[in-house]
mmJSON file of the N, C-alpha and C atoms, coordinates in Angstrom:
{"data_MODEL":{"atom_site":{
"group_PDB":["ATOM","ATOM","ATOM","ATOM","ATOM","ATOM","ATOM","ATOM","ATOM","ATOM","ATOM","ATOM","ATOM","ATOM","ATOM","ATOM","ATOM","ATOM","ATOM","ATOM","ATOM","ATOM","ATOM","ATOM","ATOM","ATOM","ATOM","ATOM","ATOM","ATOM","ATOM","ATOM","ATOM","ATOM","ATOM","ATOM","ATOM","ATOM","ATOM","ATOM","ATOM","ATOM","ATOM","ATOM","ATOM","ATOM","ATOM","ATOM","ATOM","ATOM","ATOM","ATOM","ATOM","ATOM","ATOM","ATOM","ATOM","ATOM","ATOM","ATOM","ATOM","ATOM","ATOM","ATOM","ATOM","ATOM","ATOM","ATOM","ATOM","ATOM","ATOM","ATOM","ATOM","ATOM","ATOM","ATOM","ATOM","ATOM","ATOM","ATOM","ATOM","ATOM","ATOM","ATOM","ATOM","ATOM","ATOM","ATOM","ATOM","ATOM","ATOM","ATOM","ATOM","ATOM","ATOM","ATOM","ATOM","ATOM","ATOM","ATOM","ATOM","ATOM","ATOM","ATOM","ATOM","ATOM","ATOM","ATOM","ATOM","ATOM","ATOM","ATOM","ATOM","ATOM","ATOM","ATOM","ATOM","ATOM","ATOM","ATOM","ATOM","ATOM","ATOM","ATOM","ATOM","ATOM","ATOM","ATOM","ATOM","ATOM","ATOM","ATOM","ATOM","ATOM","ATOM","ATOM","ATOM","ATOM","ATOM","ATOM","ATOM","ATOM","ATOM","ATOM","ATOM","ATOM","ATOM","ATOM","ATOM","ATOM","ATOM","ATOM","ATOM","ATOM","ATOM","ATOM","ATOM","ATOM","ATOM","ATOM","ATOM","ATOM","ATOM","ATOM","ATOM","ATOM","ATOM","ATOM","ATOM","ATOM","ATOM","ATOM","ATOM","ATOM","ATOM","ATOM","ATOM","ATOM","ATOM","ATOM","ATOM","ATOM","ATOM","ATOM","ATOM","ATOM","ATOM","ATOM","ATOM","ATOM","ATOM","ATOM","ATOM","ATOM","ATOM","ATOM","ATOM","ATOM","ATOM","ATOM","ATOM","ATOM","ATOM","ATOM","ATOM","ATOM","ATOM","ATOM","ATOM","ATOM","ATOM","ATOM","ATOM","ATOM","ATOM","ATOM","ATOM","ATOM","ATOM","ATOM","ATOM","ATOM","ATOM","ATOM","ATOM","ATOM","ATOM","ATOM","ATOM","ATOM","ATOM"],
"id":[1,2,3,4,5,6,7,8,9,10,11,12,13,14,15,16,17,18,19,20,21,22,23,24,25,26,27,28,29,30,31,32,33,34,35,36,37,38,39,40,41,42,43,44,45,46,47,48,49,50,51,52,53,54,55,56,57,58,59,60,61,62,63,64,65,66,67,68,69,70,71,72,73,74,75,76,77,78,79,80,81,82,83,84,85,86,87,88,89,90,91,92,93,94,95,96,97,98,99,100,101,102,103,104,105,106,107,108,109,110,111,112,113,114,115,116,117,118,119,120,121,122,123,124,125,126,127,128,129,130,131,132,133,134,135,136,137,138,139,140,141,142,143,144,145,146,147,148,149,150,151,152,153,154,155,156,157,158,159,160,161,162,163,164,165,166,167,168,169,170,171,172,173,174,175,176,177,178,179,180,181,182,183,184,185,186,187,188,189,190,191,192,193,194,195,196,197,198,199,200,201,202,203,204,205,206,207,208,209,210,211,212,213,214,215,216,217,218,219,220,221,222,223,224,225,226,227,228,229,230,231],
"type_symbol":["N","C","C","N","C","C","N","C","C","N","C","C","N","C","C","N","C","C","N","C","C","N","C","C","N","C","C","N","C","C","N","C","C","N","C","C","N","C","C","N","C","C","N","C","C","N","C","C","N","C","C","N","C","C","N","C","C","N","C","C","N","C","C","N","C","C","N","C","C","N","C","C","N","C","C","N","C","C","N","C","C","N","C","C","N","C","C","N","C","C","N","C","C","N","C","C","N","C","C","N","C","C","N","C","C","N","C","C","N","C","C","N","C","C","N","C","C","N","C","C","N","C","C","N","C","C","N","C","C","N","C","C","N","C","C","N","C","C","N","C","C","N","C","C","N","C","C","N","C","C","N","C","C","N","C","C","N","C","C","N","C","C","N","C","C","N","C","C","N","C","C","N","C","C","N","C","C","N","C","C","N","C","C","N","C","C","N","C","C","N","C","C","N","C","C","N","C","C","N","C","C","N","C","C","N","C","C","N","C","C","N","C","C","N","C","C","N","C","C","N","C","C","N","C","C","N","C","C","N","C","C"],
"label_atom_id":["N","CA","C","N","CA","C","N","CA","C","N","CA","C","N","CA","C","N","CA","C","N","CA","C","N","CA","C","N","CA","C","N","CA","C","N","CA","C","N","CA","C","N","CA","C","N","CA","C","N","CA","C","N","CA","C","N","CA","C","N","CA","C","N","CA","C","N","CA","C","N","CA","C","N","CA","C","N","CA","C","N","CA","C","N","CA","C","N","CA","C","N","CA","C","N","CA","C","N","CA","C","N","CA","C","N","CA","C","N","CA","C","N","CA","C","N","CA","C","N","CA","C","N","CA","C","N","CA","C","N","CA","C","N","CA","C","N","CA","C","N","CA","C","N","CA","C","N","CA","C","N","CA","C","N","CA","C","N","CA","C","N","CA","C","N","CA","C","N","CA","C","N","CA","C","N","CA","C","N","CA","C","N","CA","C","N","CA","C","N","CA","C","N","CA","C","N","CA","C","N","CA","C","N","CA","C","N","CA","C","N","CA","C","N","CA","C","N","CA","C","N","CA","C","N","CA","C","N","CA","C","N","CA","C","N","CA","C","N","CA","C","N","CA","C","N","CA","C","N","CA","C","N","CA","C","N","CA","C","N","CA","C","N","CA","C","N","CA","C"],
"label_alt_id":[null,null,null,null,null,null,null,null,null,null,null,null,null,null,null,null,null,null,null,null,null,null,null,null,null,null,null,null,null,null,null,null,null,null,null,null,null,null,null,null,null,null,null,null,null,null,null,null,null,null,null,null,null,null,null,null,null,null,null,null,null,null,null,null,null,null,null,null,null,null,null,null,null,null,null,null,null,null,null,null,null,null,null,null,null,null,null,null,null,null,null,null,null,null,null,null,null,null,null,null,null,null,null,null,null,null,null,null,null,null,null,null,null,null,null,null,null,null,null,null,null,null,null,null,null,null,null,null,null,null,null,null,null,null,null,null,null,null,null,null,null,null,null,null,null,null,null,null,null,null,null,null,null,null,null,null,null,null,null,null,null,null,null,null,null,null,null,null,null,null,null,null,null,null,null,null,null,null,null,null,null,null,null,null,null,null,null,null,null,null,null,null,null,null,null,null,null,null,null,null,null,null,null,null,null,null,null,null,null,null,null,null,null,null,null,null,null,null,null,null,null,null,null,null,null,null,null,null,null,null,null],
"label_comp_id":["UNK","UNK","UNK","UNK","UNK","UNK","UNK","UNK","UNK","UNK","UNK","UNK","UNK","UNK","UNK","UNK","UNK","UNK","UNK","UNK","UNK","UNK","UNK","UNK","UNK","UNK","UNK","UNK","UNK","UNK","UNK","UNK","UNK","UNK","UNK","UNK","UNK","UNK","UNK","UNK","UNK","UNK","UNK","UNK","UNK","UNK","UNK","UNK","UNK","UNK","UNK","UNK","UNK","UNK","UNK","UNK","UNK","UNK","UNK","UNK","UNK","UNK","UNK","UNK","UNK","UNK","UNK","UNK","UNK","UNK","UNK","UNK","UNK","UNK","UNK","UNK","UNK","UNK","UNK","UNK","UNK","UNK","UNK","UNK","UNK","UNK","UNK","UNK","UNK","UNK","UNK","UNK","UNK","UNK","UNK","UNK","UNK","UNK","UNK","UNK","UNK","UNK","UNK","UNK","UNK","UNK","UNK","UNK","UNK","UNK","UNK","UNK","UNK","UNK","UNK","UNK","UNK","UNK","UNK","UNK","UNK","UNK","UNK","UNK","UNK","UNK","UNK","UNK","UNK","UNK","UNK","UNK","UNK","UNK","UNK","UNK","UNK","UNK","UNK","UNK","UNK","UNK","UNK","UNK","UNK","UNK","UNK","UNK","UNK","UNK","UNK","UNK","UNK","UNK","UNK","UNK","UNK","UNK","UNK","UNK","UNK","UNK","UNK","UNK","UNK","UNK","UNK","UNK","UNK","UNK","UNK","UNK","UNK","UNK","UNK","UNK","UNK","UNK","UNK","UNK","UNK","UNK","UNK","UNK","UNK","UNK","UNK","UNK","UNK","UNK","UNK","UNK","UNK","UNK","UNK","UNK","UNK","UNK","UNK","UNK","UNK","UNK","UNK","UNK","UNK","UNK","UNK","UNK","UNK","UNK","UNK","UNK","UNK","UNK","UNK","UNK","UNK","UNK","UNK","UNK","UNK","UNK","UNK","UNK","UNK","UNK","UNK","UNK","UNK","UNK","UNK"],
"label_asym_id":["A","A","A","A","A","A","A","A","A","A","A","A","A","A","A","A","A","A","A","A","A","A","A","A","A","A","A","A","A","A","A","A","A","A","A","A","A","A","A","A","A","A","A","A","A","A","A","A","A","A","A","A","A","A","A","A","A","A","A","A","A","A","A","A","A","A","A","A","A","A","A","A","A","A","A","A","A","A","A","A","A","A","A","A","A","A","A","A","A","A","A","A","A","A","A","A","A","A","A","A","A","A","A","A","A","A","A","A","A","A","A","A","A","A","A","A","A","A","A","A","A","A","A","A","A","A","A","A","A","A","A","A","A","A","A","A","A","A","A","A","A","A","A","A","A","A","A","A","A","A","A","A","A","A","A","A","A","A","A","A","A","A","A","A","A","A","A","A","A","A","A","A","A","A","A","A","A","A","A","A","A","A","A","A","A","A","A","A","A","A","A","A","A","A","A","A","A","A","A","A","A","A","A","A","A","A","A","A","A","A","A","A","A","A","A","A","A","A","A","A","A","A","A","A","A","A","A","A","A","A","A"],
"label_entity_id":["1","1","1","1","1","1","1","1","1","1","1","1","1","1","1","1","1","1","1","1","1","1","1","1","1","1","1","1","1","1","1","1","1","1","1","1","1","1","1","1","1","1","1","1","1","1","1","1","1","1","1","1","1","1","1","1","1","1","1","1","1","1","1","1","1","1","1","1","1","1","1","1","1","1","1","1","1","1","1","1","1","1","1","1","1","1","1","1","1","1","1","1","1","1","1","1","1","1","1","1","1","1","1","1","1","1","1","1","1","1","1","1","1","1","1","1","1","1","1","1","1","1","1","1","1","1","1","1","1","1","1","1","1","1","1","1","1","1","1","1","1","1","1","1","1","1","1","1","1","1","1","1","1","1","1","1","1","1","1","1","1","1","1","1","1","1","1","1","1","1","1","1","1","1","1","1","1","1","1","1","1","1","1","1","1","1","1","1","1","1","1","1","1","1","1","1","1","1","1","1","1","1","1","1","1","1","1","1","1","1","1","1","1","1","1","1","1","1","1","1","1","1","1","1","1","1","1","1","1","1","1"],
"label_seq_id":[1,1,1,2,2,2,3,3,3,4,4,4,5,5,5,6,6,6,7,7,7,8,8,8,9,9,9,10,10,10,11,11,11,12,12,12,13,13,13,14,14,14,15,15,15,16,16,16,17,17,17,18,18,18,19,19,19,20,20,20,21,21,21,22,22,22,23,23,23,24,24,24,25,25,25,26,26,26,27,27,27,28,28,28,29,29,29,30,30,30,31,31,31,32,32,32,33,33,33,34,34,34,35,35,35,36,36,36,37,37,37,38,38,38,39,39,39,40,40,40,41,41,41,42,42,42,43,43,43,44,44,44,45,45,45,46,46,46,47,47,47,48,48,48,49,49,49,50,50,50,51,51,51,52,52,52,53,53,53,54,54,54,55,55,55,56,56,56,57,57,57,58,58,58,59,59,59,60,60,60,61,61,61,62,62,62,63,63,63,64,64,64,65,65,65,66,66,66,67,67,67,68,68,68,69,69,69,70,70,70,71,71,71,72,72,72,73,73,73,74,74,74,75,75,75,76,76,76,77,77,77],
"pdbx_PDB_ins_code":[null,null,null,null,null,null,null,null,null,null,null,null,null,null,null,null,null,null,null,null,null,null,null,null,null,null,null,null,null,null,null,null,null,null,null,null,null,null,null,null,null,null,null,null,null,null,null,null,null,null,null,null,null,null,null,null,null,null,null,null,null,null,null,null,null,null,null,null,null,null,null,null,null,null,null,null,null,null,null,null,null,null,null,null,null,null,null,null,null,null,null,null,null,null,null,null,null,null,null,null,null,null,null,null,null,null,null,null,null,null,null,null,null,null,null,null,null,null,null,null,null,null,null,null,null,null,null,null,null,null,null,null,null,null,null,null,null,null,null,null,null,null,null,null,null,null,null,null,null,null,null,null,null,null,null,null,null,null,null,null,null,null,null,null,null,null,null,null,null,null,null,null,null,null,null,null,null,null,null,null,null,null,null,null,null,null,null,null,null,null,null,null,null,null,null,null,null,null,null,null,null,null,null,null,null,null,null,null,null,null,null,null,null,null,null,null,null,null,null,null,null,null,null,null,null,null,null,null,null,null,null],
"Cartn_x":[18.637,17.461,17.139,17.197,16.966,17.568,18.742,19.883,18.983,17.917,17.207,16.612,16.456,15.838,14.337,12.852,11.806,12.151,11.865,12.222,11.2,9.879,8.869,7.787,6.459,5.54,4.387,4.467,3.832,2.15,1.191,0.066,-0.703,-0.207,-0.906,-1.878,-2.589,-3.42,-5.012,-5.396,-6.072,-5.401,-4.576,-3.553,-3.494,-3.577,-3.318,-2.607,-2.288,-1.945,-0.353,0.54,1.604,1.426,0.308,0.98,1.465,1.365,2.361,3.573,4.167,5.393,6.005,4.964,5.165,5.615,4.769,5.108,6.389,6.437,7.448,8.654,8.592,9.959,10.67,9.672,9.98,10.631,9.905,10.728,12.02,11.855,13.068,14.796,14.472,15.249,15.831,15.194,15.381,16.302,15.987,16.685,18.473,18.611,20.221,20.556,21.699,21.909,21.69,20.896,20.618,18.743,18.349,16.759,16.033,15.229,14.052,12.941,12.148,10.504,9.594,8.567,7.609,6.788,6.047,5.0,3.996,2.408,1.654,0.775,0.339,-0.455,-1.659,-2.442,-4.071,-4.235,-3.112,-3.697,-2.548,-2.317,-0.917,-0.953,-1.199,-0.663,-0.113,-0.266,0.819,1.603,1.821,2.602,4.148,3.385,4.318,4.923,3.933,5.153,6.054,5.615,6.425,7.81,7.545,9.001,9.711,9.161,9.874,10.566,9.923,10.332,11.309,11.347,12.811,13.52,13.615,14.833,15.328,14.405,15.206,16.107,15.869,15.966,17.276,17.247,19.034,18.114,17.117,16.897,16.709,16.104,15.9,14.594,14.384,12.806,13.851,13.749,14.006,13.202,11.726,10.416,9.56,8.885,7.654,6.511,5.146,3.99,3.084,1.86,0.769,-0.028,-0.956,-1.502,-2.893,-3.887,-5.18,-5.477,-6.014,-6.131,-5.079,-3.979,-2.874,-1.509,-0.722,0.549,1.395,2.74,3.461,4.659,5.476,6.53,7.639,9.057,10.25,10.993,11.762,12.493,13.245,14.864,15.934,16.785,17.923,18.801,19.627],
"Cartn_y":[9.291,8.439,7.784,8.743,8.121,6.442,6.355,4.841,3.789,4.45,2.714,2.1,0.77,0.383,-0.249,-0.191,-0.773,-2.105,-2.644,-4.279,-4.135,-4.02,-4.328,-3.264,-3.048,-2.429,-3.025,-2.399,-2.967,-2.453,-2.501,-1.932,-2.34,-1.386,-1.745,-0.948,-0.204,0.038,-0.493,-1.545,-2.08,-2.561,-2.883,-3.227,-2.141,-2.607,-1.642,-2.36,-1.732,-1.684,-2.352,-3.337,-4.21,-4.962,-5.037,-5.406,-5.241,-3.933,-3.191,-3.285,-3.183,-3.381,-5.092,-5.662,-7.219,-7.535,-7.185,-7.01,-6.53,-5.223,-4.915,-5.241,-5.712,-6.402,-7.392,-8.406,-9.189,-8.749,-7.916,-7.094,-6.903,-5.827,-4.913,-5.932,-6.799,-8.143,-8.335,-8.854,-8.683,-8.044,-6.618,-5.795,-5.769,-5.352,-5.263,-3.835,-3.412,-2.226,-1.218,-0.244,0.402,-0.174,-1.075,-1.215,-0.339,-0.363,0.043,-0.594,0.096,-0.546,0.429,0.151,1.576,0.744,1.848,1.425,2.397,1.65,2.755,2.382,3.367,3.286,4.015,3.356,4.565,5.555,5.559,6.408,7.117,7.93,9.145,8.405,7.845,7.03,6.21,5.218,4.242,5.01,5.505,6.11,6.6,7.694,7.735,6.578,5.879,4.318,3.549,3.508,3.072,3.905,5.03,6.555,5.902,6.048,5.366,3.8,3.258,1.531,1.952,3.099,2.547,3.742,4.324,5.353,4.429,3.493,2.949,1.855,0.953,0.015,0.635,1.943,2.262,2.422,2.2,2.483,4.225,4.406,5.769,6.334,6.737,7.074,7.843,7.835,8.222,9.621,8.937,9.598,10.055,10.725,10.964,11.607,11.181,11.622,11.792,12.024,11.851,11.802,10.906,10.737,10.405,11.218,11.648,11.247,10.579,9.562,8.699,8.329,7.092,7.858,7.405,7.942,6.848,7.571,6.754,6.936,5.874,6.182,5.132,5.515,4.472,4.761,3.083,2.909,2.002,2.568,1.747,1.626,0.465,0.262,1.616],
"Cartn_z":[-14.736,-14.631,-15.963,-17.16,-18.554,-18.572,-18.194,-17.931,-17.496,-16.624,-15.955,-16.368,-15.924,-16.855,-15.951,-15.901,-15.666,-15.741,-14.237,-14.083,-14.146,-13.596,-12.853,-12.785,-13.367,-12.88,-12.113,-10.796,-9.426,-9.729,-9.627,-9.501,-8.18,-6.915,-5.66,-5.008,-6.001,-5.963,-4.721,-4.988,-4.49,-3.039,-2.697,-1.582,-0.799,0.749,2.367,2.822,4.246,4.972,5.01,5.271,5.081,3.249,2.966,1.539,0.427,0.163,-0.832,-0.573,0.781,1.224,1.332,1.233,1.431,-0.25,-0.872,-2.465,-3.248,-2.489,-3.555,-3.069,-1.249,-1.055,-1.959,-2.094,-3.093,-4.707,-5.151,-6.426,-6.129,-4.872,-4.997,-4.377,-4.172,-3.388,-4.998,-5.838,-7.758,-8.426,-7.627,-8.649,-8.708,-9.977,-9.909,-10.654,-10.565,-10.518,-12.132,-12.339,-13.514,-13.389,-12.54,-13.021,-11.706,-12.112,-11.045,-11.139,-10.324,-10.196,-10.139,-11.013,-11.212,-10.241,-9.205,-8.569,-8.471,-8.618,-8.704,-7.608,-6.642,-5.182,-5.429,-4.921,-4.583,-3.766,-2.392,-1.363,-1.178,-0.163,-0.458,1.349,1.898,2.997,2.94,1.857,1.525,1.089,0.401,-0.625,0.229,1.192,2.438,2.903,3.566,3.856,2.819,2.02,0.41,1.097,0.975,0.792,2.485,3.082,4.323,4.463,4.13,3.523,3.047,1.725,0.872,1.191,1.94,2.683,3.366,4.533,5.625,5.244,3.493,3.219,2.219,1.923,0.923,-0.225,-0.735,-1.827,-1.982,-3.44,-3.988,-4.667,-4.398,-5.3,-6.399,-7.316,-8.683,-9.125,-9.316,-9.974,-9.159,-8.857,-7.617,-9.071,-8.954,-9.282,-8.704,-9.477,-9.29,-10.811,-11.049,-11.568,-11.65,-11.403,-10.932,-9.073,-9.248,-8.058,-7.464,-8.362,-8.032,-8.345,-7.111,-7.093,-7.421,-8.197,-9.156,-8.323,-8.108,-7.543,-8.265,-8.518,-9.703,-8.738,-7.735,-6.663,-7.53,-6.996,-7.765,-6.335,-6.258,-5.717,-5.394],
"occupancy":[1.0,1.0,1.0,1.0,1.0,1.0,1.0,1.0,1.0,1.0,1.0,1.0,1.0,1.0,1.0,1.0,1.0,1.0,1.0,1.0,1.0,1.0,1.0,1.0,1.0,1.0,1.0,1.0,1.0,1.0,1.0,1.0,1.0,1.0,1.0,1.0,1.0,1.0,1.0,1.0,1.0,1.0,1.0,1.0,1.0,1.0,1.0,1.0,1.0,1.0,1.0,1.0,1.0,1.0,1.0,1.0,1.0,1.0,1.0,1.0,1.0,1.0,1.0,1.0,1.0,1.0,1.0,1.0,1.0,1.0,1.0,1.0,1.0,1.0,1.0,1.0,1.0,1.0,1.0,1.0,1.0,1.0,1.0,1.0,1.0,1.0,1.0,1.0,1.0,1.0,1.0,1.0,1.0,1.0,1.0,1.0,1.0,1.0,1.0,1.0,1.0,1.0,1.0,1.0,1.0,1.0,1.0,1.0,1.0,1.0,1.0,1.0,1.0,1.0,1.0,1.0,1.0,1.0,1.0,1.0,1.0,1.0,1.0,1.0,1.0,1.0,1.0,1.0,1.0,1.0,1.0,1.0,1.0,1.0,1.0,1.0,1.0,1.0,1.0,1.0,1.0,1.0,1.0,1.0,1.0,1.0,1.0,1.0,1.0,1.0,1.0,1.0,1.0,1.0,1.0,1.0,1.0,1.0,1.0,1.0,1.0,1.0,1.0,1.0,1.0,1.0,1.0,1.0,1.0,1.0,1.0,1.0,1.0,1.0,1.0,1.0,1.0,1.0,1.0,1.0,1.0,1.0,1.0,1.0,1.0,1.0,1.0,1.0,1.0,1.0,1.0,1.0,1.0,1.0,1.0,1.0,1.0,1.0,1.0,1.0,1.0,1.0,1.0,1.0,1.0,1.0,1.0,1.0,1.0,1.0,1.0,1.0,1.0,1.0,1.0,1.0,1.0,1.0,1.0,1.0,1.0,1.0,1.0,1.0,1.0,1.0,1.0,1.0,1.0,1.0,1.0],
"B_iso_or_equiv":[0.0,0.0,0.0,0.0,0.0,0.0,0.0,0.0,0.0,0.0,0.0,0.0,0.0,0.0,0.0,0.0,0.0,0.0,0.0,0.0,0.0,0.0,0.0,0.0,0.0,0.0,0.0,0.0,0.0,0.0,0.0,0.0,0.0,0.0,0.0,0.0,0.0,0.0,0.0,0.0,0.0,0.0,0.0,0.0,0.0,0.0,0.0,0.0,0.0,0.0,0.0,0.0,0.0,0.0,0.0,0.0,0.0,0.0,0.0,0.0,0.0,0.0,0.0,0.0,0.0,0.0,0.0,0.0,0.0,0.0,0.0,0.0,0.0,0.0,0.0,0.0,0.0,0.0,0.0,0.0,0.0,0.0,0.0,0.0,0.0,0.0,0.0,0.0,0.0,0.0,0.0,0.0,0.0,0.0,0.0,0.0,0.0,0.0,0.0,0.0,0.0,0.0,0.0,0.0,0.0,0.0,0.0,0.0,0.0,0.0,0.0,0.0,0.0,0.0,0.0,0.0,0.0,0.0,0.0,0.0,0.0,0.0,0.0,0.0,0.0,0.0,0.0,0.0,0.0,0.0,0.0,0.0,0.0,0.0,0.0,0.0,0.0,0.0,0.0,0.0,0.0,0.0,0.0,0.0,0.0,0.0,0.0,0.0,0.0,0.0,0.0,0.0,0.0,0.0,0.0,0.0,0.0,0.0,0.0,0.0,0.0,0.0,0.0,0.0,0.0,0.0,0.0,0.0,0.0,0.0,0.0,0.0,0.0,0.0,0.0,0.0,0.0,0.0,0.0,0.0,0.0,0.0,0.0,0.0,0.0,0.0,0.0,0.0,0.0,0.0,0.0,0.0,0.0,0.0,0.0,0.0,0.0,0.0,0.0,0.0,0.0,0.0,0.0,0.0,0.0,0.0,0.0,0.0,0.0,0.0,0.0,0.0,0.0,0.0,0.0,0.0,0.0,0.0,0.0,0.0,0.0,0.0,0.0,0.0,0.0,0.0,0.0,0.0,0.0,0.0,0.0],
"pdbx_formal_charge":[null,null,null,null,null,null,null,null,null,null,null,null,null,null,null,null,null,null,null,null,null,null,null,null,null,null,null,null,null,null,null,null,null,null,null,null,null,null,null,null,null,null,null,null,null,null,null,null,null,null,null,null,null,null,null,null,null,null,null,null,null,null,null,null,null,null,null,null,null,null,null,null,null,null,null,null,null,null,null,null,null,null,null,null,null,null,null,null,null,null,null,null,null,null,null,null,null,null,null,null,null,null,null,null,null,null,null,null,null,null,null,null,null,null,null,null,null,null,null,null,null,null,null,null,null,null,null,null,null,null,null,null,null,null,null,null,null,null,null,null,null,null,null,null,null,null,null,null,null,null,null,null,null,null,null,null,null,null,null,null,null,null,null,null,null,null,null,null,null,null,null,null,null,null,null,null,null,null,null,null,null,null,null,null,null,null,null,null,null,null,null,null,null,null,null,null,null,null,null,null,null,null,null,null,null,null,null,null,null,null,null,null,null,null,null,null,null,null,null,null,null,null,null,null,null,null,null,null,null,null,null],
"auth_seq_id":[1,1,1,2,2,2,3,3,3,4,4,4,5,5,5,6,6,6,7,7,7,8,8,8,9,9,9,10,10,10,11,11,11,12,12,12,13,13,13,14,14,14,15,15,15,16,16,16,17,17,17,18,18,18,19,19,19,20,20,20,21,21,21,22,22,22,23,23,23,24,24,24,25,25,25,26,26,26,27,27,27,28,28,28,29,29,29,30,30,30,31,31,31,32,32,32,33,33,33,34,34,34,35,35,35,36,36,36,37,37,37,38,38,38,39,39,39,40,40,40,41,41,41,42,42,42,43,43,43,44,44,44,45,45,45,46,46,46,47,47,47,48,48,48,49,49,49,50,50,50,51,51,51,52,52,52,53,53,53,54,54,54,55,55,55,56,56,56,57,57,57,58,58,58,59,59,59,60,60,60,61,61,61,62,62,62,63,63,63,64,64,64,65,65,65,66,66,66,67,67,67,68,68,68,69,69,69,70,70,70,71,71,71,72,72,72,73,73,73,74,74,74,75,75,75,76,76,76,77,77,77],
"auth_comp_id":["UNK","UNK","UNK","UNK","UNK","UNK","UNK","UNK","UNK","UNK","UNK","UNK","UNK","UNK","UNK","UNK","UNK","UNK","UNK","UNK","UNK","UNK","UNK","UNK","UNK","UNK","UNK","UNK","UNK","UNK","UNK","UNK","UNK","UNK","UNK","UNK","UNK","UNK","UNK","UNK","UNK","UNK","UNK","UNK","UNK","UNK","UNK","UNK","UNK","UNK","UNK","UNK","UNK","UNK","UNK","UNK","UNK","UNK","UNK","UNK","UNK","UNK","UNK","UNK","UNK","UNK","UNK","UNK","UNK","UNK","UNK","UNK","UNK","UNK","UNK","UNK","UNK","UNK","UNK","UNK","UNK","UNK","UNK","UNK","UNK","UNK","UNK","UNK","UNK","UNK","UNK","UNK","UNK","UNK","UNK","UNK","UNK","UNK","UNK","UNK","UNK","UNK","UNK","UNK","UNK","UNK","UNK","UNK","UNK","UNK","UNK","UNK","UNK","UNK","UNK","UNK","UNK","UNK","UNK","UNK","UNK","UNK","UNK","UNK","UNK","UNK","UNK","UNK","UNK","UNK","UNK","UNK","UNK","UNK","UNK","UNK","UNK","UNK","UNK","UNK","UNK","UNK","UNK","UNK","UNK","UNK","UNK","UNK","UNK","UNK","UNK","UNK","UNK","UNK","UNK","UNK","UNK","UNK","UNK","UNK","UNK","UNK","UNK","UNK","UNK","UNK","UNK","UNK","UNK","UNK","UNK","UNK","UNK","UNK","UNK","UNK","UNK","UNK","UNK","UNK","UNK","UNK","UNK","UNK","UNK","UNK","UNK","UNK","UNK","UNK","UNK","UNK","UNK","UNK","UNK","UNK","UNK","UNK","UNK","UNK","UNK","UNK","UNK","UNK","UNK","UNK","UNK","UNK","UNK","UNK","UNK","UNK","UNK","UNK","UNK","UNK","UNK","UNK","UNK","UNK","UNK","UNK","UNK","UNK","UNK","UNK","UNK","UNK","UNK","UNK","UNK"],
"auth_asym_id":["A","A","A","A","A","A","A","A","A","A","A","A","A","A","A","A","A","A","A","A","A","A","A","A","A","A","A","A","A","A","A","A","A","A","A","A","A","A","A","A","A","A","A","A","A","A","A","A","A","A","A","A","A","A","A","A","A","A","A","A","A","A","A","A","A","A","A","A","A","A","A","A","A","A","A","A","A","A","A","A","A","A","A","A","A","A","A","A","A","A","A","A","A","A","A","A","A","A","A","A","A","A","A","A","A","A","A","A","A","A","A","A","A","A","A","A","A","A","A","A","A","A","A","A","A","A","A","A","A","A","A","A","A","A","A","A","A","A","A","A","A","A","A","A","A","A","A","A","A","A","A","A","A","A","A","A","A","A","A","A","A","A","A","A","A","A","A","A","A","A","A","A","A","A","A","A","A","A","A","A","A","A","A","A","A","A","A","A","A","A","A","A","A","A","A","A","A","A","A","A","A","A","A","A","A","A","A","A","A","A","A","A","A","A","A","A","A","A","A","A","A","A","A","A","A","A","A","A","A","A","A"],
"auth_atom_id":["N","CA","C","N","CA","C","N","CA","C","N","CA","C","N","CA","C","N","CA","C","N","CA","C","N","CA","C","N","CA","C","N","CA","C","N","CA","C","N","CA","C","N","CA","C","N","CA","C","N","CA","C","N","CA","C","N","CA","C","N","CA","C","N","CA","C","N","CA","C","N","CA","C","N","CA","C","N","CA","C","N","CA","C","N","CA","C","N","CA","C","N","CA","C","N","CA","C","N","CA","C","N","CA","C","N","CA","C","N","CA","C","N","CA","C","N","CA","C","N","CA","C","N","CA","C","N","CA","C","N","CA","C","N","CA","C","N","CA","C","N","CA","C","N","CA","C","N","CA","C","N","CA","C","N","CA","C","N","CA","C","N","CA","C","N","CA","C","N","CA","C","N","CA","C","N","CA","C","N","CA","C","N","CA","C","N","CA","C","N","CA","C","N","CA","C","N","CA","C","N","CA","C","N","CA","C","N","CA","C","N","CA","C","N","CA","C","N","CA","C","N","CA","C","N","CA","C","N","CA","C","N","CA","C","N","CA","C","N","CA","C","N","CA","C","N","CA","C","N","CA","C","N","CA","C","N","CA","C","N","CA","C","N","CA","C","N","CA","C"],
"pdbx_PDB_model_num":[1,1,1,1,1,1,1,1,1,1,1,1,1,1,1,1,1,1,1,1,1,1,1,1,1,1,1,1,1,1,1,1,1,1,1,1,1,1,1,1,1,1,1,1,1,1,1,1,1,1,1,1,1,1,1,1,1,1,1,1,1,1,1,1,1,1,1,1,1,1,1,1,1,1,1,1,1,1,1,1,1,1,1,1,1,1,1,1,1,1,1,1,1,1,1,1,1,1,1,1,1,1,1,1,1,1,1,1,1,1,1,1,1,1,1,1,1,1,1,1,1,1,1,1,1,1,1,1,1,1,1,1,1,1,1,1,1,1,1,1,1,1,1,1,1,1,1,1,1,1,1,1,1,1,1,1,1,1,1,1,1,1,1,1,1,1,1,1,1,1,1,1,1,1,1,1,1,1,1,1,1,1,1,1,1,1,1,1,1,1,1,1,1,1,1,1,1,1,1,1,1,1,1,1,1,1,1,1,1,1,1,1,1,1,1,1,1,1,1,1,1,1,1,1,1,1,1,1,1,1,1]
}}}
């Protein structure tokens, strides 16, 4: 994981329902191989759909957190 490199830090925080996923499609369409995307969410329901989005989509969660209130998640190719 040390190797990757941060394309992108997402802050979707404020964002429900389809738009975090509408968002970081767009990133993760970007990425090329060795980067990732830090994304940070407010609710542990997105967060779940985030983890489902990028299982079904081939990607990887890398990182899993938490950080008080907001969950951190680093999705690479």
């Amino acid at each position: 994981m040390s190797s990757l490199k941060i394309y992108k830090e997402l802050d979707l925080t404020s964002s429900s329902c389809a738009g975090p996923i509408g968002e970081l499609s767009s990133v993760v369409d970007e990425l090329r191989d060795g980067e990732a995307v830090k994304v940070i969410l407010g609710d542990e329901a997105t967060k779940k759909d985030i983890t489902l989005w990028s299982k079904k989509r081939g990607l990887k969660i890398v990182q899993e957190s938490q950080e008080g209130n907001k969950y951190v998640l680093l999705i690479a190719k």
